[in-house]
C-alpha positions in Angstrom: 37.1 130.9 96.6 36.6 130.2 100.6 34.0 127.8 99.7 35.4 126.7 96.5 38.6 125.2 98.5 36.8 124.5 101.6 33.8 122.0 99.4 36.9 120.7 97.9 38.3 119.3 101.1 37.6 115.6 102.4 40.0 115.2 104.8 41.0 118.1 107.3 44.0 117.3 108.5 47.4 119.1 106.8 48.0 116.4 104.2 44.5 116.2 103.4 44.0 120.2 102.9 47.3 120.7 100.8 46.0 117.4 98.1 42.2 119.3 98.1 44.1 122.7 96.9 46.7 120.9 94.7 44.0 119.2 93.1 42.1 122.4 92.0 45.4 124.3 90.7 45.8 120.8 88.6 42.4 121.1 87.4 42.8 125.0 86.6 39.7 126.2 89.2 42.4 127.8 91.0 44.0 129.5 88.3 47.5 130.6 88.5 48.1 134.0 90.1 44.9 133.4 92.4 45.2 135.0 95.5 44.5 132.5 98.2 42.3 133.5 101.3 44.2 133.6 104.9 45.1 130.8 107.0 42.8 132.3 109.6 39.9 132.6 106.9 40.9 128.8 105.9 41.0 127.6 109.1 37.4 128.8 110.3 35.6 127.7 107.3 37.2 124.3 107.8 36.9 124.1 111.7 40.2 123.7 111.8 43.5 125.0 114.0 45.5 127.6 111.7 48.8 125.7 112.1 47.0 123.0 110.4 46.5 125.0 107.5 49.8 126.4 107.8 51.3 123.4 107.4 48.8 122.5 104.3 49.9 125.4 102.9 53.9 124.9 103.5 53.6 121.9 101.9 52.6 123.6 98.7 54.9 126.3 98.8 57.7 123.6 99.0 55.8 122.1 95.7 56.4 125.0 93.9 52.5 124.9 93.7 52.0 128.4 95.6 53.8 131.3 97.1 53.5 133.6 99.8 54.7 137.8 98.9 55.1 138.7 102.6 52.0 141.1 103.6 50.6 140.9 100.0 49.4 137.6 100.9 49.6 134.0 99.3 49.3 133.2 95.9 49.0 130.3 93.1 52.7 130.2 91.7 53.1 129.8 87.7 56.5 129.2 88.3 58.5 125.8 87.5 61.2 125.1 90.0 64.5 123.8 87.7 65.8 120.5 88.2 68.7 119.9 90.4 69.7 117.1 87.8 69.7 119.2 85.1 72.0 121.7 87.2 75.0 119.2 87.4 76.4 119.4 83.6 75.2 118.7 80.2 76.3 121.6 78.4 79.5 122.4 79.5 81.0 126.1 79.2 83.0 126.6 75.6 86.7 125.4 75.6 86.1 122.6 77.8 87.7 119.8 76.8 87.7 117.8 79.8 83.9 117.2 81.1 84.1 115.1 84.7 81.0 116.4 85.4 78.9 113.3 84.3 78.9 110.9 86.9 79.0 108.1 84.1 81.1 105.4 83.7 84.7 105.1 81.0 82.8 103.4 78.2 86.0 101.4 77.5 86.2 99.3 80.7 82.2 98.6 79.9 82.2 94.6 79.1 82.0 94.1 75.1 78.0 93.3 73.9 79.5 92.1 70.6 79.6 88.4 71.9 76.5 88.3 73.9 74.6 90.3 70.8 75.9 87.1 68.6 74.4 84.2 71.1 71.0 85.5 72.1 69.8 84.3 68.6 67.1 85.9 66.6 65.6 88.1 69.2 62.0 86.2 69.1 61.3 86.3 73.0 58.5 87.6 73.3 55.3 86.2 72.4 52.2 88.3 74.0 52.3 91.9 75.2 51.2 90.4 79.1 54.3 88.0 79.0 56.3 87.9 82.3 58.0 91.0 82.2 61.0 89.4 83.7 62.7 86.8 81.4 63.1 83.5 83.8 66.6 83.2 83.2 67.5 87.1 84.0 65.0 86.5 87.5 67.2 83.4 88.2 70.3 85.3 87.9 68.8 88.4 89.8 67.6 86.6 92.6 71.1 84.4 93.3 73.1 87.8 94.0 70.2 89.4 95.5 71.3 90.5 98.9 68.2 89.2 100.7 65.3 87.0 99.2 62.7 89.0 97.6 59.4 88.3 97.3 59.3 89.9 94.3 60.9 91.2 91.1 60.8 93.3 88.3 63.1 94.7 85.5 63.0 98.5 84.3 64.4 100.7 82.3 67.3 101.9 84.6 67.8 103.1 88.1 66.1 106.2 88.0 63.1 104.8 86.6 63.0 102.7 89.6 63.0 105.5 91.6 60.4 107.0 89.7 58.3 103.9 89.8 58.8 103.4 93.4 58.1 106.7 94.6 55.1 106.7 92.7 54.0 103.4 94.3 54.9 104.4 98.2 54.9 108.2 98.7 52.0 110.5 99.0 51.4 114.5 98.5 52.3 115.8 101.8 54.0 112.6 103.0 57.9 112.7 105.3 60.1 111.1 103.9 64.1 110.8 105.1 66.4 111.1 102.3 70.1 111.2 102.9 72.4 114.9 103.2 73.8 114.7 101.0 72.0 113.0 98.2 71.9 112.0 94.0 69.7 115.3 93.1 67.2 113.2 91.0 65.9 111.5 93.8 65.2 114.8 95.1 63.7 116.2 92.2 61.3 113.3 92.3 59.9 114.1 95.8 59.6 117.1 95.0 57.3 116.4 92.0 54.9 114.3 94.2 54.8 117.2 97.1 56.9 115.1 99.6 58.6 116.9 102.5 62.2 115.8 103.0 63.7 115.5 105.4 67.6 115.4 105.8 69.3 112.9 107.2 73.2 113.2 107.3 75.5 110.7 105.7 78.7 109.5 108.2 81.5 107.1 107.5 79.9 103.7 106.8 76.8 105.1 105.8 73.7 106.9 107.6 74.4 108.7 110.8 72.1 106.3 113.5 71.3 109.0 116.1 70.4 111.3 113.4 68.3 108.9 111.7 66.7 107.9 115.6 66.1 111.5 116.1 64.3 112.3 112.4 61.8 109.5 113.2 61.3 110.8 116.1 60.0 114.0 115.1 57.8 112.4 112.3 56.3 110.0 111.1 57.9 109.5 107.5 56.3 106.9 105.1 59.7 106.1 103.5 64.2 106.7 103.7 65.6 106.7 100.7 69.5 105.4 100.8 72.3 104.1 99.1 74.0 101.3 100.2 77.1 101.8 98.6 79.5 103.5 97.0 77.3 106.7 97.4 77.0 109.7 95.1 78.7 112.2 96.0 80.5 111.0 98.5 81.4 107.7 97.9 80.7 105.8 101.3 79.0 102.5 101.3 77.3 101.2 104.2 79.1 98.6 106.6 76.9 94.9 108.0 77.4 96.9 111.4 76.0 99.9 110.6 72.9 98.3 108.8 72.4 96.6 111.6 72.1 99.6 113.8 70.0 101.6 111.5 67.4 98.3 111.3 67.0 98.0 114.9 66.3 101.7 115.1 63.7 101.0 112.1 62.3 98.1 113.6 60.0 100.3 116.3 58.9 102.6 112.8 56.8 99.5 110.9 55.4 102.0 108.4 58.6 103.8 107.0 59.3 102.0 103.6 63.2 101.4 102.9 64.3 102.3 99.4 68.0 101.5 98.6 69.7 102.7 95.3 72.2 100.4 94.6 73.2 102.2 91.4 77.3 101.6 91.0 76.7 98.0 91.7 79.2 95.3 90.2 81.6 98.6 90.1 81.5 98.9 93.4 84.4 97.7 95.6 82.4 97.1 98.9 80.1 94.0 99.7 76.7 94.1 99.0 75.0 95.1 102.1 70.9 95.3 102.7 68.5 96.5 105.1 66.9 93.8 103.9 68.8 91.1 105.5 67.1 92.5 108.9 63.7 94.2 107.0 63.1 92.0 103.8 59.6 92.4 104.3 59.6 96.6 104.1 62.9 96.6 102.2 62.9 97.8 98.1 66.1 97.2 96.6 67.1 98.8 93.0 70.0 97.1 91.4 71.6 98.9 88.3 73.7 97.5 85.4 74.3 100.6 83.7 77.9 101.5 85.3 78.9 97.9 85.6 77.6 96.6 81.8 76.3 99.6 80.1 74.3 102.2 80.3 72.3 101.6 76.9 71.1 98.5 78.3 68.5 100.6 80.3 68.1 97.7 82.6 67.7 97.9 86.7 65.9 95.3 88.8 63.6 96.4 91.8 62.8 93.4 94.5 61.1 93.4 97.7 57.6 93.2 98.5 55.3 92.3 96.5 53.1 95.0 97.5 55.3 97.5 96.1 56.7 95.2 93.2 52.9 94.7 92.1 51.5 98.2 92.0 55.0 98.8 90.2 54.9 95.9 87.5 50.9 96.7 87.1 51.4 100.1 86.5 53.7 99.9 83.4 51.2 97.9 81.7 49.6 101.0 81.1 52.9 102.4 79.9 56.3 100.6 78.3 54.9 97.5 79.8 58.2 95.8 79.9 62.0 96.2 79.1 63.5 94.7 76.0 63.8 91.3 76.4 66.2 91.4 74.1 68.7 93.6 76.1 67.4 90.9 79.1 69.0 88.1 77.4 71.8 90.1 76.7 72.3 91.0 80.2 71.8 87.5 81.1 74.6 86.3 78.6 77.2 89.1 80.6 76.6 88.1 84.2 77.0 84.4 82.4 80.1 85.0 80.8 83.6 84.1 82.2 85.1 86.9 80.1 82.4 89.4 80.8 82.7 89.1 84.5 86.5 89.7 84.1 86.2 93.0 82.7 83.6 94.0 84.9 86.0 93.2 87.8 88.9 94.4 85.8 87.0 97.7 85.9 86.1 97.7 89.4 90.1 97.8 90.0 91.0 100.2 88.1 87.8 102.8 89.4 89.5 101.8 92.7 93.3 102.3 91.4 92.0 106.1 90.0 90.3 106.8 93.2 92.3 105.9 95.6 96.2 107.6 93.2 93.7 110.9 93.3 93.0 111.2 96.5 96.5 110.5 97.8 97.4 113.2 95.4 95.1 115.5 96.9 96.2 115.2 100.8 99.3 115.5 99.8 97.9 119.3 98.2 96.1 119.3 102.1 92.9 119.2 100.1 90.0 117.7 101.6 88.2 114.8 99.5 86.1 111.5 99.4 86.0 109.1 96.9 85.8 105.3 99.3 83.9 103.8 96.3 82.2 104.5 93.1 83.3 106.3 90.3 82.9 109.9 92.2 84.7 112.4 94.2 83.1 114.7 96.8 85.5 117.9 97.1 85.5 120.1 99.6 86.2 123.9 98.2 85.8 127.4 99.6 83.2 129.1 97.3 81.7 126.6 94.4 81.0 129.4 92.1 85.0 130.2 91.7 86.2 126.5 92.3 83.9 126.1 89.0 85.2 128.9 87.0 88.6 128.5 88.0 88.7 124.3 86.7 86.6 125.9 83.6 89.9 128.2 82.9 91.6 125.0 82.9 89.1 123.1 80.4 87.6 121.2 83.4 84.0 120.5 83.8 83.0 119.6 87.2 79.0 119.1 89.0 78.4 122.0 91.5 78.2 120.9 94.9 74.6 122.8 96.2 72.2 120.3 93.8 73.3 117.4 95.7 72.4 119.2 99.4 68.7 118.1 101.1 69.9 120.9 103.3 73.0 123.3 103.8 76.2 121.3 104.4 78.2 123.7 106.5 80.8 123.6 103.5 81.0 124.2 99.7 81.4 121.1 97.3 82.3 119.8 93.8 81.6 116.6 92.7 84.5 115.4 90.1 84.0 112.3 87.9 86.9 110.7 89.2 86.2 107.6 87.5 86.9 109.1 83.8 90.6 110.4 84.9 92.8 107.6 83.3 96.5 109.7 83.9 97.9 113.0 84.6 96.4 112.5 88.3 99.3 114.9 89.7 98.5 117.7 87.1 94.8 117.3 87.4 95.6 117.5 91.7 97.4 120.5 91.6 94.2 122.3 88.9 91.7 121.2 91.7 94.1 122.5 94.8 94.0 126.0 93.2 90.7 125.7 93.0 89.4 124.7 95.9 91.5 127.2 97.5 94.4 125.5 98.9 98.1 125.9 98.3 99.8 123.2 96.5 103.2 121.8 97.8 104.4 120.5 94.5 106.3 122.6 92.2 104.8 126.0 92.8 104.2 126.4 88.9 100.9 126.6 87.8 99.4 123.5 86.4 98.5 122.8 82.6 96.4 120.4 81.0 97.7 117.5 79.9 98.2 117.6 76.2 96.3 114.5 76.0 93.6 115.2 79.0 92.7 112.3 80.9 91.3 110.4 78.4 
């Protein structure tokens, strides 16, 4: 097996070991349950230092590809990590009735398709399988409300496909890359898949802490930072022109970290639209979502930025979907065209901000800690998760867990609550989530019941 790994190796540094192994437990010549040889064994064969196989081989053990058993030794893993995405809800405990663990928008401030279904016509739009994938009015549209000027577009099927596409496109087996703490668990589950280490990078008032970002790029040499620019989930912060400023002069001496920004709440989303790319347009990949603004079945997100990326991105789906419906194109291009469209959408982002902002207040006045600046989220802070869960469950009331969302521990316990589905009963649902996070409540002392009509 010593030579077996060792003629599999082209490179020697870490990255270089850790891709040579993952690539034979891929291709089944290191079968699962293998026993590995030492890092000592690995290293002389290779004529390398031990740390640098120790490294190699912490990469894969944070892949879930292998596993060390303490004196036992080191061994190929058959087992499949679960996803942190799939941790946050989807099959709520029996007798709830109220799930605000979803993180999705109130379908009935979504803008009405009925209209925009009627004047798109017959659908006909596409008339070769290597047409644009971009429909030129839709890439019109896109780039006048583009925060900076792209060099390059694309549509896709939704924000996390982005992600997926992008990460695909700019991060390596092995590679650093800063992710914010905390963080939308997908995105996490992602870099995991491709064998990135993450690194944690906390997330302050006005978006990424600056020294902490300085001092993670100092002690690597990451190929990308994945952000959100706004109205961040969990939390809900959005990033201020000041403090993007500050974090791009701090990126300015790292030329060969990639910027990724999730813009996934956008037109929702009370705060400006604020870029990296105004300072770093030319290392900058923006993802704009429509799903919380106009739908979520429209499955549409655009990625701009440089072409580099937006290329290898656009090329590679060829091989795949090849291209989102133009049909649900047009459609989107009808909404962001439409007088009445754009008033619901803003009418929505009102009332997201009127539900945040009456819960919250309800909350301090409980002395319960909470954010919720933007978005359609709220990041509560709880003594244990486990019984802030099963106590709102008691009540009917699915929440996310907090721990899914963490790149690494928080200090604290956390919920995240769907804040943007509560409609009313914000001081019964306030006094449900005191009790369980742990607090007292100062209102009537009684123990709170469920609306007879929910939230909904």
């Amino acid at each position: 097996m010593l030579q077996l790994i060792a003629g599999a190796v082209d490179d020697r540094g870490a990255r270089g070991i850790a891709a040579a192994v993952s690539r034979l437990i891929t291709a089944g010549s290191l079968p699962t349950g293998a026993r590995l040889p030492t890092v000592r064994d690995v290293a002389r064969e290779l004529g390398v230092s031990p740390t640098t196989v120790s490294e190699a081989w912490s990469s894969l053990t944070r892949a879930g590809a292998i596993e060390t058993r303490g004196r036992s030794g080191t061994f190929v893993t058959s087992k499949t990590r679960p996803l942190r995405y799939a941790q946050l809800g989807g099959s709520p405990l029996p007798g709830v009735t109220n799930d605000l663990s979803t993180g999705v928008p109130d379908h009935d401030l979504l803008p009405s398709l009925t209209g925009a279904l009627k004047r798109i016509g017959d659908g006909r739009l596409t008339t070769s399988y290597l047409d644009a994938p971009v429909l030129p009015q839709l890439e019109a549209a896109l780039r006048a409300r583009w925060p900076f000027p792209p060099e390059q577009l694309t549509v896709v099927d939704g924000a996390l496909d982005a992600l997926d596409r992008v990460t695909g496109a700019v991060v390596r087996f092995g590679d650093h890359v800063l992710v914010e703490n905390p963080t939308f668990p997908p995105t996490l589950d992602l870099l995991e898949v491709v064998g990135a280490t993450v690194v944690a990078v906390p997330v302050a008032e006005s978006g990424l802490s600056v020294a902490a970002l300085a001092a993670a790029l100092a002690d690597c040499s990451p190929a990308a930072l994945f952000l959100q620019p706004r109205a961040h989930n969990p939390t809900g912060e959005s990033m201020s022109a000041e403090r993007a400023a500050a974090l791009a002069e701090v990126l300015a001496g790292h030329p060969g970290v990639t910027i990724v920004e999730d813009d996934h709440a956008g037109d929702i989303s009370s705060a400006p639209a604020v870029s990296l790319g105004s300072w770093l347009p030319e290392r900058t990949v923006h993802v704009s979502s429509f799903s919380k603004s106009h739908g979520p079945d429209l499955r549409l997100a655009a990625i701009g930025g440089p072409a580099s990326v937006i290329s290898a991105v656009a090329d590679r789906r060829l091989l795949g979907p090849g291209w989102s419906s133009r049909i649900l194109q047009a459609v989107l291009v009808d909404l962001l065209a439409d007088p009445a469209a754009a008033g619901q959408v803003a009418a929505a982002r009102a009332e997201y901000a009127r539900r945040r902002t009456a819960l919250l207040a309800a909350l301090a006045e409980r002395d319960v800690a909470a954010t919720a600046a933007d978005g359609i989220n709220l990041w509560l802070t709880v003594e244990n998760e486990q019984v802030a869960m099963l106590t709102l469950a008691a009540h009917g009331i699915a929440v996310a867990p907090g721990t899914p969302f963490e790149v690494s521990p928080l200090g604290g316990a956390h919920v995240r609550v769907t804040v943007g589905l509560v409609r009313d009963g914000i001081d019964e649902l306030a006094d449900i989530l005191a009790e369980a996070a742990g607090a007292q409540s100062r209102g009537s002392g009684a123990r709170a019941r469920i609306h007879p009509r929910g939230w909904r």
